[in-house]
C-alpha positions in Angstrom: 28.2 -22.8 -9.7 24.9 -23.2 -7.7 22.6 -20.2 -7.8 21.3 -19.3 -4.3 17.2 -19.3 -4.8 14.5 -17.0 -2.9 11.4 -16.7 -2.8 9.5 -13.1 -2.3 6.0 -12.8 -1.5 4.5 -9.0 -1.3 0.7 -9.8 0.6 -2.2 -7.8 1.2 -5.7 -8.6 2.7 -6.6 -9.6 -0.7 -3.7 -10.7 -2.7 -0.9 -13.0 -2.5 1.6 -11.8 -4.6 4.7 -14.2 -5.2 7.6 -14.6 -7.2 11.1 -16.5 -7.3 14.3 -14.4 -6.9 18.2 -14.6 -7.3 21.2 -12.4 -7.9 20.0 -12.2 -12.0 16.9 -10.5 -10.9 12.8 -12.0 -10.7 11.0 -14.0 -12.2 7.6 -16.3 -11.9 5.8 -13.9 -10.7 1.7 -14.8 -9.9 -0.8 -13.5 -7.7 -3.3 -15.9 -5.6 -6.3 -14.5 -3.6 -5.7 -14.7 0.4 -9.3 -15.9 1.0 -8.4 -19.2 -1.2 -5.9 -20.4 1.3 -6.4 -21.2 5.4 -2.5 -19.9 6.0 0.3 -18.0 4.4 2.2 -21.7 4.2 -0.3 -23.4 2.1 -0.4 -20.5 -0.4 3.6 -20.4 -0.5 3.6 -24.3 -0.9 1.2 -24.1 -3.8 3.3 -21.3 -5.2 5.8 -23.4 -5.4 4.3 -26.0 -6.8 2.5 -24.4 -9.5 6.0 -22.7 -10.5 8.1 -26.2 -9.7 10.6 -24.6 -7.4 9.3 -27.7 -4.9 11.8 -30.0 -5.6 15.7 -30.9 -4.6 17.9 -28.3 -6.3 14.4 -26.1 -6.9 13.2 -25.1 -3.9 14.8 -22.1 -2.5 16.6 -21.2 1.0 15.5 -18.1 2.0 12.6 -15.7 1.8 11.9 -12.6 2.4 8.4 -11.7 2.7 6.2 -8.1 3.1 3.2 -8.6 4.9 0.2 -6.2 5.3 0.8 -5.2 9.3 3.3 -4.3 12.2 6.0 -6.6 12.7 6.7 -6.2 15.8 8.2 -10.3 17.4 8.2 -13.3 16.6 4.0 -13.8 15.7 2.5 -12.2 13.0 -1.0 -10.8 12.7 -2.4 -9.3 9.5 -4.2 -6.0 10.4 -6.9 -6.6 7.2 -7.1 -10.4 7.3 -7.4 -13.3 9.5 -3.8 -15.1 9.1 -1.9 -14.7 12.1 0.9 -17.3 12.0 4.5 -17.7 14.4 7.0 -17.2 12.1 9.6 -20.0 12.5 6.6 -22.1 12.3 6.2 -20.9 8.6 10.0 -21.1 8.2 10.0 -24.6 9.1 6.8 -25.6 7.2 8.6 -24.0 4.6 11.7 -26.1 5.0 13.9 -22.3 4.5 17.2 -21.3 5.8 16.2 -17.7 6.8 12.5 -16.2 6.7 12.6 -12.2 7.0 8.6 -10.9 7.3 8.7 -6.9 7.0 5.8 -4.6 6.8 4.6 -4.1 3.2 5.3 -0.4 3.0 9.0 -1.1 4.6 9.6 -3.8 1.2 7.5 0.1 -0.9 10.4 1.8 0.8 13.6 -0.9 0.0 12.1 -0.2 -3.5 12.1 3.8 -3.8 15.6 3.9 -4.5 15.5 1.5 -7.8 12.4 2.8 -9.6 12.8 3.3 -13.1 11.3 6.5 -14.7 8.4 4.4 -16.3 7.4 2.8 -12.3 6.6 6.4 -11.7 4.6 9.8 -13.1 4.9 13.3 -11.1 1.4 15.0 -10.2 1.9 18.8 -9.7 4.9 20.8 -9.7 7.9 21.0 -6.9 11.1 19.4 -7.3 12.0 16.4 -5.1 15.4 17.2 -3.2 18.2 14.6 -2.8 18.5 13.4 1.0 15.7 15.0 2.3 12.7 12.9 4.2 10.1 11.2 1.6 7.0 10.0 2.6 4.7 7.2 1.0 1.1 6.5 1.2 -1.0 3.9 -0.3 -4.4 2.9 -0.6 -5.5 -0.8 -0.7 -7.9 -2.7 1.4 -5.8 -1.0 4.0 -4.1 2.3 4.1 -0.4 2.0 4.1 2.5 4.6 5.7 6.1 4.9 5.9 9.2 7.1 5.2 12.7 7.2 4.4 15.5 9.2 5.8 18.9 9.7 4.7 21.7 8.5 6.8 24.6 10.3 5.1 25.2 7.2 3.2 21.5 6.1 1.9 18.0 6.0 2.3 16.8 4.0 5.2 13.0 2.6 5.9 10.7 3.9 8.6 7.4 1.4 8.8 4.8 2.7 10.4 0.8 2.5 11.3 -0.1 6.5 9.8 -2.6 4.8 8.3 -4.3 4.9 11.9 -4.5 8.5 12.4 -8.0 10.2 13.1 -9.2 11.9 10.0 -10.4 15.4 10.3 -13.4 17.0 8.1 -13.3 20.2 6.3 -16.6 20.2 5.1 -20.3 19.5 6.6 -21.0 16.6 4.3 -17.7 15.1 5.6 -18.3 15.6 8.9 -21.7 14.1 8.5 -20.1 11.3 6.5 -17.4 10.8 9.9 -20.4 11.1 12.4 -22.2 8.3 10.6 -19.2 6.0 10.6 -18.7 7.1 14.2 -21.4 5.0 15.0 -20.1 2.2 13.9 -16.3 2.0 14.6 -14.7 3.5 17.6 -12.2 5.4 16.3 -12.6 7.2 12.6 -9.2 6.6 11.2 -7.9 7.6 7.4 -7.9 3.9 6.8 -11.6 3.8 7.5 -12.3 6.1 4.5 -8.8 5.7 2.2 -8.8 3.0 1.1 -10.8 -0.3 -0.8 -12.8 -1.2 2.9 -13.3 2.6 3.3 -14.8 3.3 -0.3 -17.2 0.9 0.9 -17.7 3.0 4.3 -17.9 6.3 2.2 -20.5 5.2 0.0 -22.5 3.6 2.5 -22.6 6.5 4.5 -23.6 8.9 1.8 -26.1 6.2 0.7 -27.8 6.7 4.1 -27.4 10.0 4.9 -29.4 10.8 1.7 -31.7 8.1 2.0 -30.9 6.2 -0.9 -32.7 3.1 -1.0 -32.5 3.0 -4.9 -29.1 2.4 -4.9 -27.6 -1.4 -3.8 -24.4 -2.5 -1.7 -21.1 -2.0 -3.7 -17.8 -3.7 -3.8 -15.0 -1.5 -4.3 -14.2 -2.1 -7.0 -18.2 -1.5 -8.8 -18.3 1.6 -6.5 -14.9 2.7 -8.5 -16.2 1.3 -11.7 -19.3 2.8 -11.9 -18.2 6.3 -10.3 -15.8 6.3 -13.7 -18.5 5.4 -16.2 -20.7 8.2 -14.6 -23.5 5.5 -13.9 -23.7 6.4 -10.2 -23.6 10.0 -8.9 -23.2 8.5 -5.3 -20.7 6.5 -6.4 -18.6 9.5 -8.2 -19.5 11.6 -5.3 -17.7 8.7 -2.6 -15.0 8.1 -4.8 -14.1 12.2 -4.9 -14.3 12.2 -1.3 -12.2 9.0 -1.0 -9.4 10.7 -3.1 -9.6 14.3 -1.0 -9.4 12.4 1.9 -6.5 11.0 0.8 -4.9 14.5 -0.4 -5.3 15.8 3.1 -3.8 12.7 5.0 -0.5 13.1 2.6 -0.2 16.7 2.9 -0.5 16.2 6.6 2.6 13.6 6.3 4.6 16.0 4.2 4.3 18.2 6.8 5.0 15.8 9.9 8.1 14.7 8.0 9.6 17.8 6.1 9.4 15.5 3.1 10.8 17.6 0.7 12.3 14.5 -0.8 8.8 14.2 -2.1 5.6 11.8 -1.5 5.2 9.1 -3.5 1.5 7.3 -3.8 1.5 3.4 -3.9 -1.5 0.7 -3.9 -3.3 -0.9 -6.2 -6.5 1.5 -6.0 -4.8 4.5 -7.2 -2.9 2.7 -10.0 -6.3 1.2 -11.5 -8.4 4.9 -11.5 -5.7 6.3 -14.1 -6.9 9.4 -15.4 -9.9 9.9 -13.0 -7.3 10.3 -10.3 -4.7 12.1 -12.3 -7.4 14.8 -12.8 -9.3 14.8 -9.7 -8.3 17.5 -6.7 -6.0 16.0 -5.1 -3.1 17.6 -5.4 -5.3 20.8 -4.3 -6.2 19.0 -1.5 -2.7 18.1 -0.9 -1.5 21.7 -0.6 -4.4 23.0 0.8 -2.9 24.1 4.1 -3.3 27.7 4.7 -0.3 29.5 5.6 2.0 26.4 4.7 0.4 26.1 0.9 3.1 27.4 -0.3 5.6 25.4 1.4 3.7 22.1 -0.1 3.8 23.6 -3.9 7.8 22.5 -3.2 7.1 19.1 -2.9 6.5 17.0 -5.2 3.8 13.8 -5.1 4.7 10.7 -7.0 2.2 7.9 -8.2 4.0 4.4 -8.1 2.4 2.9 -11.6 4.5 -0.6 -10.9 1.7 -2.8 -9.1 4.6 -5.0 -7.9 6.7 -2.4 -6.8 7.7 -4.0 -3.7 9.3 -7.1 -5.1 12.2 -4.8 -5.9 12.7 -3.9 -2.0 12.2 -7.8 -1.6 14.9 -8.5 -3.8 17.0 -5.8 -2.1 16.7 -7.2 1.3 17.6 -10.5 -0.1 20.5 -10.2 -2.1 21.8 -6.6 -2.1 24.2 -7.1 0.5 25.6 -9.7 -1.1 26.4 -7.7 -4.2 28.0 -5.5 -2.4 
């Protein structure tokens, strides 16, 4: 009996993360860098080549990837990245059957419903409730959003761009931190300051407000680094104010959406801080809501641990319906 071959792909500004998928589960997973390739075709062909699925009776017919952005028709345009493609183009190219592109927090969502206890660890208290609304939120170079809601039957996806909203300041030094960034974006949205790209902003911005010419530019990943290892106090101060910010915008989501299912935190940035984030503030800053604080001590928030979490929505979309 032949066995029907897919390919997954779960890609980011950064990463390119692909693996090979049938009805026994996935396998072959690898991660290439986005900036290596001039198209989402050439990085899937070399995929393919570097696992030898490139052949006759290798290659598979259908993919199904989640891509970093709104899908909206039928051209694609990354939000965080320069590929933009047409997608039967890249079907074609990719000499496919079918070719399904979702939004990457859509695949997050597919996937919510088959994590395993270890994909996940509970920060604070509340108690998530069966067929009630849950919200996700992840930091990466972007911010992602999206939510699920129960149709009687199952949990269904809701993609959407909440990663655009305007962030609002509680504090002086965050409003001086949003007036400096002001300056140089039109619109101060939570993506501009949760996530890898808005770590950068943060620390920037403190870096000039306090006139720091001491301290040098920072990847994300230094600024993170070093704000751990307690060799930069700017850097531990951006990195606090990255993660409160980030509180806020998901108690503001649990609100919008009643998500007494619970919230659940994806992304790679929030995965790789491990205990700095697990005891920082932001589950204060998550229930910090006046009146409503103790309507948000209900709900629980969730940290996805599984950096390739949304293979398993991937896989879903793919072959689930044929299990059926």
């Amino acid at each position: 009996m032949t066995v029907e071959l897919g390919l997954i792909a779960d890609i980011g500004a950064t990463n390119a993360r692909f693996a090979m998928a049938d009805t026994n589960g996935i396998y072959d997973e690898k991660i290439l860098k986005c900036a290596d390739y001039a198209g989402i075709d050439l990085a899937a062909k070399d995929y393919l080549h570097m696992v030898g699925a490139s052949g006759a009776g290798k290659a598979p017919s259908k993919a199904s990837f989640a891509m970093a952005g709104p899908v909206q028709d039928e051209f694609f345009k990354m939000t965080n990245h320069p590929w933009s493609f047409n997608i039967e183009e890249v079907r074609k190219a990719l000499s496919l059957q079918s070719l399904h592109i979702m939004n990457d927090f859509h695949a997050i969502g597919l996937s919510v419903a088959h994590l395993r206890p270890e994909d996940v660890r509970q920060l604070g208290g509340g108690e998530a409730i069966h067929g009630a609304a849950i919200g996700i939120i992840g930091p990466g170079t972007g911010l992602g959003v999206s939510s699920l809601f129960w149709d009687g039957q199952a949990y269904r996806p809701n993609p959407c761009e909440g990663g655009h909203v305007t962030m609002p300041a509680r504090t002086q030094r965050e409003f001086d931190v949003l007036r400096y960034l002001r300056h140089k974006y039109r619109h101060v949205s939570a993506e501009r300051v949760c996530s890898g790209k808005g770590l950068v902003n943060v620390y920037n911005a403190l870096r000039a407000l306090d006139e720091r010419q001491d301290l040098t530019e920072r990847s994300p990943e230094q600024i993170s680094a070093d704000a751990m290892n307690g060799q930069c106090d700017l850097c531990h101060e951006a990195l606090t104010m990255m993660i409160l910010f980030l509180g806020r915008v998901a108690g503001n989501l649990a609100l919008t959406l009643n998500a007494k299912g619970g919230i659940y935190i994806a992304g790679g940035i929030i995965s790789q801080l491990g205990p700095y984030f697990y005891d920082s503030d932001f589950r204060k800053e998550f229930i910090s809501k006046g009146r409503f604080e103790d309507y948000l001590q209900t709900i629980p928030t969730f940290v996805i641990e599984n950096p390739l979490v949304a293979f398993t929505g991937l896989h879903a979309d793919l072959f689930a319906k044929k299990q059926q």
